[in-house]
N, C-alpha and C positions, 0 to 999 in steps of 0.2 A: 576548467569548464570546456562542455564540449557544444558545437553549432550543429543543431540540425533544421531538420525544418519546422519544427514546433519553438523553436528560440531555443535557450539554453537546458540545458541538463545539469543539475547539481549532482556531481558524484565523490562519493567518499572514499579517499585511497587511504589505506592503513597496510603497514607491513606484516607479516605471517610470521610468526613467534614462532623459531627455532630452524629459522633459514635464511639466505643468502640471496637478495636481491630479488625476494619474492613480493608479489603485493596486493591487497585484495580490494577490490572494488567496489562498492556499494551504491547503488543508482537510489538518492531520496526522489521519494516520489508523493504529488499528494494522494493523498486516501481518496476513495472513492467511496462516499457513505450512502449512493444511491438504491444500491440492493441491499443495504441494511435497515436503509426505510422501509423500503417496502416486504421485505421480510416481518419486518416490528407490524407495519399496517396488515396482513393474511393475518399473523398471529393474534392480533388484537379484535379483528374481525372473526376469528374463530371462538375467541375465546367466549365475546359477547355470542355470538351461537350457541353454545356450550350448557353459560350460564343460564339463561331465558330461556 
């Protein structure tokens, strides 16, 4: 775990297949579904345009 200033960071370490002291890092992070809302809500709002 790492400290910043948002609290902690969950990062995923895993070694690199087919080498020596290598290692890869991967930062979990939550999803941000807020521009997938509103992407669904334009589209859904077009659609009813569309249809009527």
């Amino acid at each position: 775990m790492i400290l910043d200033k948002e609290g902690q960071r969950k990062l995923k370490i895993e070694p690199i297949e087919g080498s020596y002291n290598s290692y890869a890092v991967h930062e979990r992070e939550k999803r941000d579904w807020s521009g997938n809302i509103y992407l669904a809500c334009l589209a859904l709002i077009l659609a009813i345009g569309f249809f009527t």
